[in-house]
N, C-alpha and C positions, 0 to 999 in steps of 0.2 A: 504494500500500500504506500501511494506515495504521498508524502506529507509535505505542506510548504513550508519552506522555512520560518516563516512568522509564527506560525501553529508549532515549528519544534519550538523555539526561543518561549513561545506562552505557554507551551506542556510544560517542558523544563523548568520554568522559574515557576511554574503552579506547583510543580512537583517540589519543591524544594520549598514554597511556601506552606501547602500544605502540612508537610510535617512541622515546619515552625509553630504555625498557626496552633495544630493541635497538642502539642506540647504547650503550649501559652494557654490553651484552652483547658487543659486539663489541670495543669497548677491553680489556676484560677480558681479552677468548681474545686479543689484540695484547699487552699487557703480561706475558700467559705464556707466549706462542708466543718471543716477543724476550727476555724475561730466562731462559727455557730455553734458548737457542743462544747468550746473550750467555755463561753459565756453560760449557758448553761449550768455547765457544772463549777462553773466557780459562785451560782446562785444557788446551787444544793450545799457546796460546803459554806456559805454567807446563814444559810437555814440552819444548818446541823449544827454550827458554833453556837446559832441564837439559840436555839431553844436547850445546848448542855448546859449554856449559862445559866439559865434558869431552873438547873438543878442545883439538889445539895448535894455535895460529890462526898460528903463526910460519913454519908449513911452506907447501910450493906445494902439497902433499898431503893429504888428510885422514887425521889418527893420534888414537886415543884416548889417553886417559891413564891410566885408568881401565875397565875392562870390567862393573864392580859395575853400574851403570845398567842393564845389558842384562840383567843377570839377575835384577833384581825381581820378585817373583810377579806383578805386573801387567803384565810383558810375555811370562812363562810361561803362563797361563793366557786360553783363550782364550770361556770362556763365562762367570765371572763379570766384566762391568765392567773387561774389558782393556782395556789400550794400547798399539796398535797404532803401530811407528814402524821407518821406515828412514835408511839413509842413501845416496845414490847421487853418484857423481860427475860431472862435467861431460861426460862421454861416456852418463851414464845408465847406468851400470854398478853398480849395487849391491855397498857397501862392507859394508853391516852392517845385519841386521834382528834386530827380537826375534824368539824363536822360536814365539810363536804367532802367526804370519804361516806358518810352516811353508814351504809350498810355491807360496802364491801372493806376489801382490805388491800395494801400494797403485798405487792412479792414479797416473801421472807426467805432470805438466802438460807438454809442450813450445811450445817457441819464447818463452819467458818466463823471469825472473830471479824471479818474488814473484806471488804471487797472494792475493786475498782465500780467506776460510774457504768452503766448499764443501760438497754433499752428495756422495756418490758410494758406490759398491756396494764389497762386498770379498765374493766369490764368493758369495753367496746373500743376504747381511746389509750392511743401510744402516750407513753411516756417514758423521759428519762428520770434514773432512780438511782439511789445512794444507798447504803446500809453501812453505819458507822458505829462501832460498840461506845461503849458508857463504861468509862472505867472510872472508882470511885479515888480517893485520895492514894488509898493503899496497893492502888493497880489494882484492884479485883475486878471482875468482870459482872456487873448489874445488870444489862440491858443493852437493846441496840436503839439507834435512833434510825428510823427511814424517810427517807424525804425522797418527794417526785414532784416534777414537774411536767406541765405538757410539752408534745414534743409538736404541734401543729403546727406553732410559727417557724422553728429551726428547720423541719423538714419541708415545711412548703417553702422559703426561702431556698431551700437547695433544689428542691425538686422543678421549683420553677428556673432555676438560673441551669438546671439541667436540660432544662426542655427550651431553652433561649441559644443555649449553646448547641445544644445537638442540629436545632433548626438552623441557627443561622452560620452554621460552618461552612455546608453544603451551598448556602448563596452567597457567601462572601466567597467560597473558590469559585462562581460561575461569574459574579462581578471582578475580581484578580485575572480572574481568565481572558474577558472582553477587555480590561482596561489594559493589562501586558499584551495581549494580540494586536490591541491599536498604537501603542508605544512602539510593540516591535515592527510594527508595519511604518510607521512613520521612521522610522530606524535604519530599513534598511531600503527605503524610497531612493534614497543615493543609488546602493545598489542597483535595481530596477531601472534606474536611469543609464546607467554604465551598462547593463545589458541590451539596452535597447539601440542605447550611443552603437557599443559593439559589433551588433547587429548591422548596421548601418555601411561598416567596414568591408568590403568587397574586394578581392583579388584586382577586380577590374579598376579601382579606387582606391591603393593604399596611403593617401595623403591626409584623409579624416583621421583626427581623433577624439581622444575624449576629452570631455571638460571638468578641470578638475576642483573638486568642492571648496568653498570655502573655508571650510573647517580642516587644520592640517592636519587628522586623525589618519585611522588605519585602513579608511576608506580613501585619504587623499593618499598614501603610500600606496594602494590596492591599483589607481588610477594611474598612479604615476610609471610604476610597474609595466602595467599596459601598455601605456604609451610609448616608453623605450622598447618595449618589446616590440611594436611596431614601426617604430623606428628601426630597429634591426631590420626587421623582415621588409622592410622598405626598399632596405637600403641594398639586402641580399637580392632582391627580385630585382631592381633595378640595374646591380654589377650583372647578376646573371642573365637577363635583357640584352644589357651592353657586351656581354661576353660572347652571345650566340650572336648577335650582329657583327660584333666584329670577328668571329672564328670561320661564319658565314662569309663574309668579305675576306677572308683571308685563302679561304680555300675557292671562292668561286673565281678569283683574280687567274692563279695557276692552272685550271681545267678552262676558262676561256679563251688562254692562253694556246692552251693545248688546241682544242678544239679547234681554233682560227687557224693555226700552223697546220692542222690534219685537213681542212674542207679547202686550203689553199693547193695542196698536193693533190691532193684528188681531181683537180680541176684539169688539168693536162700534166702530158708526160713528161718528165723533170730529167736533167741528166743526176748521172748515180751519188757523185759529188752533194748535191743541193740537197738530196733525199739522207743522207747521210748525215748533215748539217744541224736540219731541222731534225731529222730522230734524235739527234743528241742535245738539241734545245728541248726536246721534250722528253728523254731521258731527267734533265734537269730539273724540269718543272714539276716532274714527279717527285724526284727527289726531294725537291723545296716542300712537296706536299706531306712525303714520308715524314720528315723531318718535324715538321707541325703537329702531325698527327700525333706525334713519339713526344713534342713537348707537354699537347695539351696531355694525353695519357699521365705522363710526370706530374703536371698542375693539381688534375683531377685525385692522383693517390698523395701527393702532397699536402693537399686540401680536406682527406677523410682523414679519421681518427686510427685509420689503420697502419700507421706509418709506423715501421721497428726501429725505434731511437736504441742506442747501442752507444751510449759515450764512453770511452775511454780516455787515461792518457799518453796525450800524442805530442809529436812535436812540431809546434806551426811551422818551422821553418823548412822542414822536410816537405810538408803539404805543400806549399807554396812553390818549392823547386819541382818536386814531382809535377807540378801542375806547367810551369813553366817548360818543362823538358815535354810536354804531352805537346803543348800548344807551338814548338820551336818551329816547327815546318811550317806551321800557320803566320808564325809574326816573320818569318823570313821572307817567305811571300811578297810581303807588304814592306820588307825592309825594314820592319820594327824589331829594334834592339829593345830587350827589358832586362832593365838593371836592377840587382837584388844585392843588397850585402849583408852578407851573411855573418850576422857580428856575433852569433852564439846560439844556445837552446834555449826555447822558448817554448815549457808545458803549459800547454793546456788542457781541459777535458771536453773532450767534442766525438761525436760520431765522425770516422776518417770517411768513409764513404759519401757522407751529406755533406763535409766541410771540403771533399772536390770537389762535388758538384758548384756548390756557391762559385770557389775559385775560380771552377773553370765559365761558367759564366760572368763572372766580373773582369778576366782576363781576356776573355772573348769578347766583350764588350769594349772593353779601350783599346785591344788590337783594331775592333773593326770601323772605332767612329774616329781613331787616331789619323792625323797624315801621315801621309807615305815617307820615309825615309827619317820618323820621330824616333822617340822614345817612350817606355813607359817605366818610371823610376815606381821599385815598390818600399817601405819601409814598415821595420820594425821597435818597437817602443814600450817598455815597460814602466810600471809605477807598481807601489806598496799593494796596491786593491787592483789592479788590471792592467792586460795588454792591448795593443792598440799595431793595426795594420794596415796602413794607408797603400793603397794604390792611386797613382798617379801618373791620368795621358793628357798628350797636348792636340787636342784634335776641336772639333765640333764646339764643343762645349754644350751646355745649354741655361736659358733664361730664366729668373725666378717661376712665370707660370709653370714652365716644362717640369722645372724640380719638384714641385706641388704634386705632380702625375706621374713622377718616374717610375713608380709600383703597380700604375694600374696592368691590368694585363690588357696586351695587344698595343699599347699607347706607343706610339713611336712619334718626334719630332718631324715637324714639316725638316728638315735639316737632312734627318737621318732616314725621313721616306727616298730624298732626292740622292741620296747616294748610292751606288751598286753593291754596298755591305751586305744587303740584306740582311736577314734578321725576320722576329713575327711579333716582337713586343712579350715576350712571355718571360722571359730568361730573369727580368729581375722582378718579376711575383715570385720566382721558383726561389730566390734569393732571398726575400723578405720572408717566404712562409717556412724556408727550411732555417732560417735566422730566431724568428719569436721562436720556432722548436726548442731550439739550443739553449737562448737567452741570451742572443747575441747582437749586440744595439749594431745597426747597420747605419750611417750618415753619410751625404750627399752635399757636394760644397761643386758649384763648378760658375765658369761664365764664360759664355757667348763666345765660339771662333778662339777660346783662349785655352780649353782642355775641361776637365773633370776629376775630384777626390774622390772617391769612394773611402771610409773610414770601418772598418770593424774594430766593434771593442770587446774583448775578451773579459769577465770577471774571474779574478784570481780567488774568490768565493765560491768554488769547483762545486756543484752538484749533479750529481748524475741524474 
């Protein structure tokens, strides 16, 4: 069954007043039920003291002194608020009653000298009752005294405030119920609002959001949450947008390519020369395709959570040269000399597999935006907390905006479209995302036609 939330929060707090309630309830009728019979009975022992006094304790016998006690309209009368009392002697023999007892008698406790306060009957009508002995000077035992009172007003005082409480438990949880269901309903109205705000949020539309309350509680934290949350997912649908547009542009450029060199040959007979030419420009543009496909695959498992980090430690300056001895046919090419000096070991803790990859894309990179016949100075640098690995070429350069963008993927400079480097733009996303892996700050310094720094910083705070 499914309940709304409002109806949980009003079951809940009813459940939990409930028993309050009837604990409070029941102390209550116990604090009236016991100071109703405590009064009582402190009106039987108020009785029983007056009328010993009006004995003479000096005798074996009991003798009054006084007759006045017995004749009080309170022991005359037997339907307003009388009191009932006797006196009987150690045989049970009744010495002296008031006269509205008439013809009956109170209870007489036997085989006992004193007994606690009591209920008991007096011909048709409750009463509470006392029985207290009569001891004379010399402690002997004379007689008892009994005194009773009605029990009409004590018990209908309880009995009513019993039936006040039994009645009004069950309406006061049915009004606690109504008034917490409309509290909790005004409550969680925010709520309700943020569901329906929510609601409003479409794939086709992730630019709404929600508005966030007034009140800086845990409903504005609830909201706020949201919001980043779709800020993320904004921001993810939009790269990935941008991603297949540009991976789309990037592969349809190479097969157009292709495709115009294939419907230009097939148009008439070529000599063997020309046919040979253009298969090997299009040998290439496959290539260039292969090559893409095998990044974006890299990007894509570089991007899940499935990547096997594996740090050990290594020595940068090893990585660095292995990396440079990979790429030597490639910078010769171009006539680029890169100068490394090798001033000593430099541990770090890094995955060796992930920290060529980076190299060999940042080394590939200022071989291929470098001019012909430069250089690329690399340098190493230590301090107390970290190392630091500057590469540095003199080529392209690029402009504040460009720097803002050097991570996105596919993003290449109007600069670095126009030159025969080639390249797809991916190489330094693989570089940033295999970098936060590690915890390895990557920074970017260059300007315009003047070169580019690339910095990695190493923390000497080694965690695997």
């Amino acid at each position: 069954m499914n309940i709304s939330l409002r109806n949980r929060i009003a079951l809940f707090y009813l459940s939990a007043t409930s028993v309050i309630t009837l604990l409070v309830f029941v102390v209550i009728y116990q604090v009236v039920y016991n100071s109703s019979f405590d009064n009582l009975d402190d009106h039987l022992e108020f009785e029983v003291l007056d009328i010993i006094d009006d004995m003479d304790l000096n005798r074996d016998t009991i003798f009054f002194f006084d007759d006045s006690e017995w004749t009080e309209q309170e022991h005359q009368d037997a339907e307003v608020y009388p009191i009932f009392a006797e006196v009987i002697n150690v045989e049970q023999k009744v010495i002296r009653k008031t006269p509205n007892l008439k013809h009956t008698s109170l209870t007489i406790l036997s085989g006992t000298s004193t007994a606690d306060n009591f209920n008991s009957h007096l011909s048709d009508r409750r009463v509470r009752q006392t029985q207290k002995p009569i001891l004379n000077k010399n402690g002997k035992l004379i007689g008892y005294v009994i005194v009773a009172v009605p029990l009409e007003g004590a018990a209908g005082v309880v009995a009513s405030l019993r039936i006040v409480l039994i009645i009004s438990f069950p309406i006061l949880l049915i009004i606690l119920f109504f008034i917490t269901r409309y509290i909790a309903g005004k409550s969680i109205t925010p709520l309700i609002g943020i569901t329906e705000e929510a609601e409003n949020i479409t794939k086709e539309d992730l630019s709404k959001r929600i508005e966030l309350p007034r009140n800086k509680d845990e409903i504005f934290k609830l909201a706020q949450t949201i919001n980043g949350l779709m800020n993320r997912l904004e921001d993810a649908v939009l790269r990935e947008k941008q991603f297949t547009a540009d991976a789309s542009h990037e592969l349809r450029t190479p097969l157009s390519i292709i495709k115009g060199t294939l419907e230009v040959l097939i148009r008439k007979p070529r000599e063997v020369e020309h046919y040979k030419n253009k298969i090997h420009y299009c040998i290439k543009e496959v290539d260039r395709i292969a090559g893409l496909i095998d990044q974006l695959l890299m990007l894509a498992r570089f991007e899940s959570s499935l990547i096997e980090y594996k740090a050990e430690e290594m020595d940068l300056s090893h990585s660095i040269k292995y990396c440079i001895f990979r790429l030597s046919e490639y910078s010769a090419d171009r006539s680029i000399n890169i100068n490394f000096a090798d001033s000593g070991k430099y541990t770090i803790k890094a995955d060796p597999s992930l920290l060529d990859i980076i190299f060999e894309n940042l080394f590939s990179n200022a071989i291929k935006y470098s001019n012909e016949s430069k250089q690329i100075d690399v340098f190493l640098d230590s301090s107390e907390s970290e190392i630091t690995c500057s590469i540095r070429d003199y080529g392209i350069g690029m402009n504040k905006e460009q720097l803002l963008r050097v991570f996105d993927r596919f993003y290449r400079s109007e600069e670095a479209r126009s030159t025969e480097a080639g390249g797809h733009g991916i190489g330094l996303a693989i570089v940033k995302r295999l970098a936060d892996l590690q915890n390895i700050k990557v920074d970017y310094s260059s300007e315009s036609l003047k070169g580019t720094t690339v910095t990695l910083t190493f923390s000497r705070n080694i965690t695997a």
